[in-house]
C-alpha positions in Angstrom: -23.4 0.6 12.2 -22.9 -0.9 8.9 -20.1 -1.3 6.8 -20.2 1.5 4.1 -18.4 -0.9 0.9 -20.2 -4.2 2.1 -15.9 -5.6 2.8 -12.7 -5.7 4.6 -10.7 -7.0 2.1 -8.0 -5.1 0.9 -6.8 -6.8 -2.1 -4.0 -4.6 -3.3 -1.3 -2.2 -1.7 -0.3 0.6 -4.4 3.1 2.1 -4.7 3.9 5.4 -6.6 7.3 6.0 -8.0 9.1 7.5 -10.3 12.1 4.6 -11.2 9.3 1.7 -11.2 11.8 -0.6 -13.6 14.5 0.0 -10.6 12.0 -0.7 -7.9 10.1 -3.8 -9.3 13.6 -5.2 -9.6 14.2 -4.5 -6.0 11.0 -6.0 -4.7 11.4 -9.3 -7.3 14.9 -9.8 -5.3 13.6 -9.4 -2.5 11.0 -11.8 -2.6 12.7 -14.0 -4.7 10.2 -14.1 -8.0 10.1 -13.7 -11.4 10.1 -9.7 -12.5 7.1 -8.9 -13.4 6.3 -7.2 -17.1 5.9 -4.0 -16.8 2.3 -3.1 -18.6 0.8 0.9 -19.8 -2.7 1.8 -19.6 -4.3 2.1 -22.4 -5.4 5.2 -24.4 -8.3 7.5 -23.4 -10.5 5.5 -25.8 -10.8 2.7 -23.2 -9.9 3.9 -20.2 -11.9 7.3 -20.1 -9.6 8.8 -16.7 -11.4 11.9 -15.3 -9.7 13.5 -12.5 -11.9 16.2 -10.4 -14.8 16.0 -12.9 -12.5 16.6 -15.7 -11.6 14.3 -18.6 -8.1 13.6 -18.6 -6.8 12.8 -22.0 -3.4 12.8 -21.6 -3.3 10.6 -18.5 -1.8 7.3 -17.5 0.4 4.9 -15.8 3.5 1.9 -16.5 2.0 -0.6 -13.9 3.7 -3.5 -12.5 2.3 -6.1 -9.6 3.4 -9.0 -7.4 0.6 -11.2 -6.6 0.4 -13.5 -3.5 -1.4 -16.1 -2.9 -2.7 -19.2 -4.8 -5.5 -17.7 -6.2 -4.7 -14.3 -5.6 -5.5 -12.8 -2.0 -3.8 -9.7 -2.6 -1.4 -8.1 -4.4 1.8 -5.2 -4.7 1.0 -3.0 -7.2 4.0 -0.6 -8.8 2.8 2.5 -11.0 5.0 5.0 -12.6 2.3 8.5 -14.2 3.0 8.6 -17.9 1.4 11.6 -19.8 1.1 15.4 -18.9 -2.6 15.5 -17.8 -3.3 16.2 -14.1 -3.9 13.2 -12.3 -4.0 11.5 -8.9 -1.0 9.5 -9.9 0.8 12.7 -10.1 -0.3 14.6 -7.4 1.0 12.3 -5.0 4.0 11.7 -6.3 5.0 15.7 -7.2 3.7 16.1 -3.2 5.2 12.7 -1.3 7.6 11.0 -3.6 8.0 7.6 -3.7 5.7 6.1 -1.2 2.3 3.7 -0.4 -0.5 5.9 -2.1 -3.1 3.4 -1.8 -4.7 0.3 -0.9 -8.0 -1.1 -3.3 -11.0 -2.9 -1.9 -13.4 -4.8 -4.5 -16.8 -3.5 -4.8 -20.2 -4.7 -6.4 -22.5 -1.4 -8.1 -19.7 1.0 -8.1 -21.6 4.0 -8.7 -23.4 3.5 -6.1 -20.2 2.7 -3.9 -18.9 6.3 -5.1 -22.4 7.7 -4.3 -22.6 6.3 -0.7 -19.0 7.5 -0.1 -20.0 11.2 -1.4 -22.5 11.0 1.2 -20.0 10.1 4.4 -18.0 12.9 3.1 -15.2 11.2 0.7 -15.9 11.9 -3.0 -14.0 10.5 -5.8 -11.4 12.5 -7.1 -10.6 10.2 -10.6 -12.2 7.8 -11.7 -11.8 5.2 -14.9 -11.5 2.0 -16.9 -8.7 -0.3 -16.6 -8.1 -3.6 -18.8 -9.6 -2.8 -21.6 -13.0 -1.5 -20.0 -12.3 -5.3 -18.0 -13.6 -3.1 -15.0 -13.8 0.0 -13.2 -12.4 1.8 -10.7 -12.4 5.3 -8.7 -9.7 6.8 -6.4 -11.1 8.5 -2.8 -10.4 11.8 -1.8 -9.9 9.8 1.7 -6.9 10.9 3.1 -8.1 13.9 5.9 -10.4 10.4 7.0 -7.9 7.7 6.7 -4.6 9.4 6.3 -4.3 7.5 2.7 -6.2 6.7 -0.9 -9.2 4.3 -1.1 -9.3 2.9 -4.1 -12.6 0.9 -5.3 -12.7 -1.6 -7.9 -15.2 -3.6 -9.6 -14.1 -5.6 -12.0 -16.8 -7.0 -15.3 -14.8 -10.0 -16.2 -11.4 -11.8 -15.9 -8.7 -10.9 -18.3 -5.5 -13.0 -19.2 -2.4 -13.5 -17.0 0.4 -11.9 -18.2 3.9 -13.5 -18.9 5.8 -13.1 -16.6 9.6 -12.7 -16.8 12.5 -14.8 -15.9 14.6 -13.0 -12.9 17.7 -11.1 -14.1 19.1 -9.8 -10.5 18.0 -12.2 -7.7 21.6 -12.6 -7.3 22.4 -9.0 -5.9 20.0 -9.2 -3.2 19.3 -11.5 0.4 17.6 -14.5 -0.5 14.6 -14.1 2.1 13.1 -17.5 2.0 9.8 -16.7 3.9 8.1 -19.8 5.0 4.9 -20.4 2.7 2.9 -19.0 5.2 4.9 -15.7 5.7 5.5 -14.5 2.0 2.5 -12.2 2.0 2.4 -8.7 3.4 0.7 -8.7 7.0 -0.4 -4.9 7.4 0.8 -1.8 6.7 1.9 0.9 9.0 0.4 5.0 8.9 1.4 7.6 11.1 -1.0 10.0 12.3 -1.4 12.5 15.1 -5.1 11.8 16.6 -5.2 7.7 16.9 -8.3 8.3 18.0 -9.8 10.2 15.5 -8.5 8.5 12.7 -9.7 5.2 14.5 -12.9 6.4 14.3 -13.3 6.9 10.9 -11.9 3.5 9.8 -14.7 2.0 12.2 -17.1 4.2 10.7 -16.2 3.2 6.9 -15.3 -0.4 7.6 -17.1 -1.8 10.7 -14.2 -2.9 12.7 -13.1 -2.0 16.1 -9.2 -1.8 16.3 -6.9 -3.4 19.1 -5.1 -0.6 21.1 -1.2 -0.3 22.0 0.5 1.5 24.5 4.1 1.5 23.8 6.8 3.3 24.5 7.3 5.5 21.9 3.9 6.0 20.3 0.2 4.5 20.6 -1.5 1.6 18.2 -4.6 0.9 17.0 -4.7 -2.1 14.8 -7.3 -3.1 12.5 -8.1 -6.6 11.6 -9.0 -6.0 8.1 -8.8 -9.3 5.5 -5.6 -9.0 2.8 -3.8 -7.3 4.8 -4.3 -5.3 8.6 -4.1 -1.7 9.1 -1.9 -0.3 11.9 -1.8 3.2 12.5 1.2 4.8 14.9 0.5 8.0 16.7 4.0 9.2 18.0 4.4 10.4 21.3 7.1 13.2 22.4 9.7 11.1 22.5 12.5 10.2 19.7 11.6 7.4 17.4 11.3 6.9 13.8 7.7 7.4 14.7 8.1 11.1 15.9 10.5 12.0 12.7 8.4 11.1 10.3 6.0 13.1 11.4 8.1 16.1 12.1 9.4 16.0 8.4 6.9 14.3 6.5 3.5 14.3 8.1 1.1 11.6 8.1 0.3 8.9 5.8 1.5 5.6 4.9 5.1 4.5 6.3 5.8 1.1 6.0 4.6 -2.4 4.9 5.4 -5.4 7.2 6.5 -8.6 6.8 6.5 -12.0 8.7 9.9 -13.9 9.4 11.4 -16.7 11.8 14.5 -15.4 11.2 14.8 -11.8 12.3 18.4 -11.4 13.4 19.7 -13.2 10.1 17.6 -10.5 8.0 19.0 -7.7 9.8 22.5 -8.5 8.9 21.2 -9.6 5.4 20.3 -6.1 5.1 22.7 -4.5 6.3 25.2 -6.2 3.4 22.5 -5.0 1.3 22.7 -1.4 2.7 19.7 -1.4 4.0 19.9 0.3 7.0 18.1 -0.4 10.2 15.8 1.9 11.7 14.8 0.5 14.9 14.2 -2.4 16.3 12.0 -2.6 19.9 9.2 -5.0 21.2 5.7 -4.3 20.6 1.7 -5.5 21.3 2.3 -6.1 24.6 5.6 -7.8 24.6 5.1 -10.6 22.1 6.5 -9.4 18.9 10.0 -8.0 18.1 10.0 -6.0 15.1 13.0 -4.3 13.2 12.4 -1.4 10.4 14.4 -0.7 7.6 15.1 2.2 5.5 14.5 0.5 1.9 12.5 3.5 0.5 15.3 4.3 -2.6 15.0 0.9 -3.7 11.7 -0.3 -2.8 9.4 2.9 -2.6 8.4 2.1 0.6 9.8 1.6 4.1 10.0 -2.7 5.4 9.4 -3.7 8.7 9.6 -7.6 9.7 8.8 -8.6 12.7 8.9 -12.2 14.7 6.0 -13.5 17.2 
């Protein structure tokens, strides 16, 4: 067995939304950092989007991203579809909503990537330029395998660092202050109905066997990928926020966790906030407490921080 993109690391966790000034707002509160500028593609000149096979003229995003780690290890990126093409961007959203679309590994030889990909049975479904031609990129019809988007990227040179801007509304939100060593995302968390199946696959693509979890409410398999780890939740017939998101959403992404020492100071942070909590239960065997919270209106995405 071999690992189909030659990595582990996911470098980026993409968000969808409609409100992305709103939400990038949210998540620079929250973390306590400058708001980022929010950036458009460029025209079809330079960024050359085809989506099923098809040029898509019409076509882009507003992006925004929060970068963590000195240099970069990975990063939260917010896109908002501009433009009345057909799209990726815009399926997801016009099906999910606001929600974790994708997470991006870098790749050398992308078109072989895409070709190699083809042949385990996950084509690309749009591909394109981004940065001024600064690299490439293609989105993976992946979900059925993985229950979300693989995005590759491969990236020709290094472009400049946009300014950033100073923060306007750090005021209105808890003031986190993650410990250095907590301030990046630790995994995020997919719900499916066959752990095993879709266990297999992610082995199959990425080489790495997961750590299993038999909990009370639903089964784990965790994967030990670089950037950031991959949990995947299979419900099991009893109540949990597990079993209704299933029931009313399906699978895919749910959540993405968070590190802190101070859990029971975050929940009632939160709860000033309105963020309401979710659950909160033990997990792995007993040595980490985790709470979830519904933050989705504000931050696209459900939050889960846990303590070891």
């Amino acid at each position: 067995m071999s690992n189909l993109f030659d990595t582990t690391h996911i470098v980026q966790l993409g968000l969808m939304c409609e409100d992305l000034e709103s939400i990038k707002c949210s998540w620079a509160g929250l973390l306590q950092t400058a708001v980022p500028t929010t950036i458009p593609t460029e025209g079809y000149v330079h960024t050359e989007v085809a989506y099923k096979g098809e040029p898509a003229r019409d076509a882009g995003t507003n992006v925004a991203a929060f970068e963590f780690g000195s240099p970069r290890e990975i990063e939260i990126e917010i896109q908002r579809p501009i433009g009345k093409a057909a799209t990726e961007w815009r399926r997801y959203l016009n099906t999910y909503g606001d929600g974790l679309h994708h997470v991006c590994i870098f790749v050398k030889d992308l078109p072989k990537k895409i070709e190699l990909a083809e042949k385990a049975g996950i084509p690309a479904c749009q591909t394109g330029y981004f940065g001024l031609k600064m690299g490439r990129y293609a989105y993976l019809d992946s979900f059925d395998q993985l229950k979300l988007t693989l995005e590759l990227q491969e990236m020709f040179e290094s472009g400049p660092q946009e300014k950033q801007e100073e923060v306007p509304f750090a005021a209105a939100f808890p003031r986190l202050e993650f410990g250095e060593t907590n301030t990046m995302p630790k995994h995020i968390g997919i719900v499916v109905r066959d752990l095993d199946a879709v266990s297999a696959n992610y082995t199959r693509i990425f080489d790495v066997k997961p750590e299993i979890y038999e909990e009370a409410d639903c089964r784990l398999a965790v994967f030990a990928l670089e950037g950031a780890k991959v949990k995947l939740v299979e419900p099991k017939d009893v109540d949990s926020i597990w079993s209704r998101h299933l029931a009313e959403v399906g699978e895919g992404s749910h959540h993405i966790a968070f590190e802190t020492d101070q859990l029971d100071t975050r929940i009632e942070q939160f709860a000033k906030r309105g963020w309401k909590l979710l659950q909160k239960n033990t997990c792995l065997n007993g040595r980490r407490t985790a709470a979830f919270f519904d933050t989705k209106a504000d931050l696209g995405v459900y939050l889960e921080l846990y303590t070891e």
